[in-house]
C-alpha positions as CSV (number, residue, x, y, z in Angstrom):
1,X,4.7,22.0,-73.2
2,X,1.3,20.9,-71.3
3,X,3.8,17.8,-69.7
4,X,6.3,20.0,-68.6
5,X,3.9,22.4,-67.0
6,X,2.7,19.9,-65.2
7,X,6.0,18.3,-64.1
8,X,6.9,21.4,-62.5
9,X,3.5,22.3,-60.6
10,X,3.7,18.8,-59.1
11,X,7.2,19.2,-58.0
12,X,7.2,19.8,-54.0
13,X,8.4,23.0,-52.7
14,X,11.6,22.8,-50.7
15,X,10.5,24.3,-47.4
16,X,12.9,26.3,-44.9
17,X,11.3,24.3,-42.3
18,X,12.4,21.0,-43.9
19,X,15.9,22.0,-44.7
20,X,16.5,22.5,-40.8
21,X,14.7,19.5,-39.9
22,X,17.0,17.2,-41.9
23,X,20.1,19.4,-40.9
24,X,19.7,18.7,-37.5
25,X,18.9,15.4,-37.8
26,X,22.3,15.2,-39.8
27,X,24.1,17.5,-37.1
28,X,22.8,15.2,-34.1
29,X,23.2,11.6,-36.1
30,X,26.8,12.8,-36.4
31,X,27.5,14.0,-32.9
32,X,26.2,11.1,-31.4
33,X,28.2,9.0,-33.5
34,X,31.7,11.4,-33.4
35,X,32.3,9.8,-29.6
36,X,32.0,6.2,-31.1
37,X,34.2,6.8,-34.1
38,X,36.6,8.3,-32.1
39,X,37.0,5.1,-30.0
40,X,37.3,3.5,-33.3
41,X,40.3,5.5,-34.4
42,X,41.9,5.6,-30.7
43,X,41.7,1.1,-30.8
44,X,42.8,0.6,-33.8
45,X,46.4,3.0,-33.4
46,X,49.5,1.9,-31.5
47,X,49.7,3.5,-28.2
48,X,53.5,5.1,-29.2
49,X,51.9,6.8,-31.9
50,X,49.2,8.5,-30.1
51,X,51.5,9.6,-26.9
52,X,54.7,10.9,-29.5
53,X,51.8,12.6,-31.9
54,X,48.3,13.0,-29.8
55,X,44.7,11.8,-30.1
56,X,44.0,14.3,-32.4
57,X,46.3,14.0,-35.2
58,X,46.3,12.1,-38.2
59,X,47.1,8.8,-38.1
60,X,50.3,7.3,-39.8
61,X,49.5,3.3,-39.0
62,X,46.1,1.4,-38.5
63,X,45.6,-2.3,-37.1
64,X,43.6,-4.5,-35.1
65,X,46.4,-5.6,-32.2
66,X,44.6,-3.6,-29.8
67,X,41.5,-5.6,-30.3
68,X,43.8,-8.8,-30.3
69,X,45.3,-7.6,-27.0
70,X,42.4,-6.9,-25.2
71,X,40.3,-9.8,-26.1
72,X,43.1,-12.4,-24.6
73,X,44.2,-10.1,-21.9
74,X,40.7,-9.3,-20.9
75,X,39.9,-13.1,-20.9
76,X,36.9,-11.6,-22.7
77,X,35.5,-15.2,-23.4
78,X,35.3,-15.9,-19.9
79,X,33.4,-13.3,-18.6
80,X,31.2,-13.3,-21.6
81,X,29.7,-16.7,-20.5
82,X,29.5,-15.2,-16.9
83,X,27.5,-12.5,-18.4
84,X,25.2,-15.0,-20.3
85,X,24.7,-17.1,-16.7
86,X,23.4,-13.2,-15.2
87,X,21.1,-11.8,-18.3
88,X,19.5,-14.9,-20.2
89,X,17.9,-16.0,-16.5
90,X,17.3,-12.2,-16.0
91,X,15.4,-11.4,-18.8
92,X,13.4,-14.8,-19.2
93,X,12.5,-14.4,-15.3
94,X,11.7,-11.0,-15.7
95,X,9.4,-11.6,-19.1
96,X,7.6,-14.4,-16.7
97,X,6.8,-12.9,-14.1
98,X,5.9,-9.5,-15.4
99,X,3.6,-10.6,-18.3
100,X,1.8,-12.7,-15.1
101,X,1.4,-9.3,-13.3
102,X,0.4,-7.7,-16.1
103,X,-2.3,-10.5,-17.4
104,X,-3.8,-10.7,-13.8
105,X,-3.9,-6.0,-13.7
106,X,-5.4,-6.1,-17.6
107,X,-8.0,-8.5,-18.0
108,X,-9.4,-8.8,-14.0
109,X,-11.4,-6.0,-12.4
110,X,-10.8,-5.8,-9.2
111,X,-10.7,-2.9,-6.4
112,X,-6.8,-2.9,-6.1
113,X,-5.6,-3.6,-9.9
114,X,-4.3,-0.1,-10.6
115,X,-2.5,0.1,-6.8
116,X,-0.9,-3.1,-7.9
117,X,0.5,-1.9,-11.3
118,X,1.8,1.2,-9.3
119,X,3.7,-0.6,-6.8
120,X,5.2,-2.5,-9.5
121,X,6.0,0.5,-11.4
122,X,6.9,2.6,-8.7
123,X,10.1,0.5,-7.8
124,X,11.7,1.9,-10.9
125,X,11.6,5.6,-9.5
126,X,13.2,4.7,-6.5
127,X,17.3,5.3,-7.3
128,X,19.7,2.2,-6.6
129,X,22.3,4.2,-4.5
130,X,19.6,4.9,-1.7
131,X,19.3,1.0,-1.3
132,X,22.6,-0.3,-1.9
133,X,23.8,-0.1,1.9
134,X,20.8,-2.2,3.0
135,X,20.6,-4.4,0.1
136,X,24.5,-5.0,0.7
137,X,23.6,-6.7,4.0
138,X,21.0,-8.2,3.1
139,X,23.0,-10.2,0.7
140,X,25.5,-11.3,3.2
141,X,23.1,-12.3,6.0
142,X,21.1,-14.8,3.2
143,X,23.1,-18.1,3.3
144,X,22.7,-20.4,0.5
145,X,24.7,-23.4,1.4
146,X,25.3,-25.7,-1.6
147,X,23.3,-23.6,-4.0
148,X,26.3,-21.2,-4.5
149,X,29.7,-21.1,-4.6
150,X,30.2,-18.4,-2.0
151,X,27.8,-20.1,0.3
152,X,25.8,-16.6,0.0
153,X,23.6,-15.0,-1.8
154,X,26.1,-12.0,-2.1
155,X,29.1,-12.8,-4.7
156,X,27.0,-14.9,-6.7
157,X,25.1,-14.8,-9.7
158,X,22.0,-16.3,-8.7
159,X,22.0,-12.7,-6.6
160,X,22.7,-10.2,-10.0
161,X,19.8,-12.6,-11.6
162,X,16.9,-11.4,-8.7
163,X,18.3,-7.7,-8.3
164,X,17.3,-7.6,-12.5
165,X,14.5,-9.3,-11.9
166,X,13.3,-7.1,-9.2
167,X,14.2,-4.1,-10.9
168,X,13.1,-4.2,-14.1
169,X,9.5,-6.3,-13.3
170,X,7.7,-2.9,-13.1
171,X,8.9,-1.1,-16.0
172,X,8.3,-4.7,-18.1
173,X,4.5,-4.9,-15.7
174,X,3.9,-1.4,-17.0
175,X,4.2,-1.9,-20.6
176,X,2.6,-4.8,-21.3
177,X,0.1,-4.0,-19.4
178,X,-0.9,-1.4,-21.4
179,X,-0.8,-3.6,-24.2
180,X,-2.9,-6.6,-22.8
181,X,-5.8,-3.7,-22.4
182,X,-5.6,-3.3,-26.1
183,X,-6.4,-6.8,-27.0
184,X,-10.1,-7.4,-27.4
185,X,-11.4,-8.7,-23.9
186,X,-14.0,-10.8,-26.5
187,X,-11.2,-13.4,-27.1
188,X,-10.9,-14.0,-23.0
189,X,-14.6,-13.7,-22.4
190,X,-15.2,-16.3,-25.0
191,X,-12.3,-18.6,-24.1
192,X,-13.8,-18.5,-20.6
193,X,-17.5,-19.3,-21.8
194,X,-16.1,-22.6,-23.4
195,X,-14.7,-23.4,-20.0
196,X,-10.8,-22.7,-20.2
197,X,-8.7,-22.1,-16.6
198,X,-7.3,-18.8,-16.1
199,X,-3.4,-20.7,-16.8
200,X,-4.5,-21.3,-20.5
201,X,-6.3,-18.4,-21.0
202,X,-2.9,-16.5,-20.1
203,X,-0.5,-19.1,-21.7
204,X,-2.2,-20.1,-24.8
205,X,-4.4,-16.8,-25.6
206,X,-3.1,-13.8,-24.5
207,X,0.7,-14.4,-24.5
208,X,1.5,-15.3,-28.1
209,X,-0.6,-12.0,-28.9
210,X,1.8,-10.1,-27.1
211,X,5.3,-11.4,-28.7
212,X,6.0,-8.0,-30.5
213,X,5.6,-6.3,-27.6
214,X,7.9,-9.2,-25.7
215,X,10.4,-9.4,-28.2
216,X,10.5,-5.2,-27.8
217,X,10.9,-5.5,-24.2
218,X,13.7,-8.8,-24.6
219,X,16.0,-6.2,-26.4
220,X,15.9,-3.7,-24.0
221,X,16.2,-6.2,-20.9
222,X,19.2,-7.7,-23.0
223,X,20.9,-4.1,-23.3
224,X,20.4,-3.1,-20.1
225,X,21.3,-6.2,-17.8
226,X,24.2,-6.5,-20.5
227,X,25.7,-3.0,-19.6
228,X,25.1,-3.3,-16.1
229,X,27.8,-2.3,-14.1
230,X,26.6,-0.7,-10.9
231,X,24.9,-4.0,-9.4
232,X,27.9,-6.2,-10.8
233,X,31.0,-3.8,-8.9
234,X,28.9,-3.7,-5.9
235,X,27.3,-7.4,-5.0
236,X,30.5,-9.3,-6.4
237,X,34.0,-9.6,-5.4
238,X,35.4,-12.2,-7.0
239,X,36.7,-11.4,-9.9
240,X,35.9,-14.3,-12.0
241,X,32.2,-14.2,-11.8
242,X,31.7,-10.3,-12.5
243,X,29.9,-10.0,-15.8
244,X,32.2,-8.9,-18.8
245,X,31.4,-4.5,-18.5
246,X,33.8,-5.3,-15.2
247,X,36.2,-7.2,-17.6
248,X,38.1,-4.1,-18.5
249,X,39.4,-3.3,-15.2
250,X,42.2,-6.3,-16.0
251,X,43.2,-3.7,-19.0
252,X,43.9,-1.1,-16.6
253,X,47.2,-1.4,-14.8
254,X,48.0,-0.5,-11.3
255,X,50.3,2.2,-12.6
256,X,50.0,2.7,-16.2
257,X,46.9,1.8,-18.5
258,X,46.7,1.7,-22.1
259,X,43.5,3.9,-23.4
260,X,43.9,2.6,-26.7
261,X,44.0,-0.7,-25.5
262,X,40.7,-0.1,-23.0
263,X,39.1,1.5,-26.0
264,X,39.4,-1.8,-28.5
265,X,38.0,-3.7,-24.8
266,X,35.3,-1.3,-24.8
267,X,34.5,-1.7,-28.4
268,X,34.7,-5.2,-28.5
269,X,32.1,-5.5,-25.0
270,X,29.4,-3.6,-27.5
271,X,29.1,-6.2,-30.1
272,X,27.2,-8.9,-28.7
273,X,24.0,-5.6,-27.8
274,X,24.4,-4.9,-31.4
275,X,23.5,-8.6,-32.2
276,X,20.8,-8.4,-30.0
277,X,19.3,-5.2,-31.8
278,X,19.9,-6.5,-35.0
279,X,18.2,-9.6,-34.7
280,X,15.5,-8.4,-32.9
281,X,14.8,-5.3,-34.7
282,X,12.0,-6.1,-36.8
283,X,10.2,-7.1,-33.5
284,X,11.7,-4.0,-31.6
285,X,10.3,-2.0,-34.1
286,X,7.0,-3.8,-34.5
287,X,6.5,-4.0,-30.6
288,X,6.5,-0.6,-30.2
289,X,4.3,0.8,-32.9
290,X,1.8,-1.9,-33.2
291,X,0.2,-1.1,-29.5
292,X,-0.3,2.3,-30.5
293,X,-2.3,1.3,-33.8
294,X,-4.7,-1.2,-31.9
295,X,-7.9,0.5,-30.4
């Protein structure tokens, strides 16, 4: 009797404020899936079916010829290796040259450290429809003879590589950054006492400590440059070197389009992000939690 007394004084309590915390999480786990399921449902039946029946109706056939269909009419191959040319440059640059930055404003003291690391950041607040109209010209007046195939720096990829590059340097300056201040300024004080440069001291010391954080910031670069659209519609025009979210307009007819068939497109773009995330995620995860833990 003494055992079962004591089973039941160490049960929990179910609390009220429990019970809403995990129906809401439930509630908003399922909204923000419902729009993603629906595409999955819409892709995978026949376009006759849903314009004699509706969207929402119950399905009397199921397949995978949308998916089919919009893979070879998309030429989806194709523009996913024109999408690899634009974000594996992109985010590799962008790690580069941000980590510098942020080395140089963590572990110097110097007067103008903290400006720096605002002008970096500030870029990011600045929205990219107040520059496109000068940007736009920009690219055409920069000639690049022989190092593109427009002859310009407009209409090619080595332009979508520096716009991502430009634009996501602060953001990337910013958080690691923060996490180079973390790291205990005894391992770069002593590394300089036994007489290593300032190259080594970033390359060999301080980088590899900063991998989770990299590899955190390496899956959001990757999602973001992926889904780019914006920077692709505007500063290309030829159709075969737009990256592969511009890949569905060739789904969409000039006087009928097939949703169904742009939905199994759309579905189909998303997979190589998910790769990304799943691959990375132990170091997505990692990257942003351990900074917070280090004092």
């Amino acid at each position: 009797m003494s055992t079962v007394a004591g089973a039941h004084k160490q049960r929990t309590p179910i609390r009220p404020a429990r019970v809403l915390l995990h129906t809401f999480l439930v509630v908003t786990a399922l909204a923000w899936l419902a729009p993603l399921l629906w595409a999955l449902l819409a892709a995978m039946r026949p376009y006759a079916e849903t314009s004699e029946k509706g969207y929402v109706s119950w399905p009397d056939k199921l397949t995978f010829d949308n998916f089919t269909n919009a893979f070879q009419q998309s030429d989806m191959l194709h523009y996913f290796g024109t999408t690899l040319i634009v974000a594996v440059p992109a985010v590799l640059l962008t790690l580069l040259l941000s980590s510098m930055v942020a080395f140089y404003v963590s572990r110097f003291d110097f007067r103008v450290n903290l400006f720096l690391l605002l002008v970096f950041t500030a870029g990011n607040l600045l929205p990219q429809q107040v520059i496109i109209t000068p940007l736009y010209r920009l690219y055409l007046l920069i000639d690049l003879p022989g190092i593109t195939m427009s002859g310009k720096l407009y209409d090619s990829a080595l332009g979508l590589v520096l716009i991502h590059v430009a634009f996501q340097s602060g953001f990337c300056a910013f958080v690691l950054s923060n996490y180079m201040r973390s790291l205990p300024h005894e391992l770069t004080e002593a590394a300089l006492v036994d007489g290593a440069s300032v190259w080594r001291l970033y390359w060999q010391i301080v980088l590899p400590l900063c991998k989770p954080a990299m590899a955190a910031l390496a899956t959001l670069l990757s999602i973001w440059i992926y889904n780019d659209f914006f920077w692709a519609i505007v500063l290309i025009s030829t159709g075969e070197n737009m990256p592969i979210t511009s890949a569905l307009n060739n789904l969409s007819g000039q006087y009928f389009t097939d949703p169904n068939l742009v939905a199994a497109g759309a579905l189909l773009t998303a997979i190589p992000t998910l790769i990304v995330y799943f691959v990375l995620q132990r170091q997505f995860v990692s990257g942003l939690t351990l900074g917070a833990n280090k004092g």
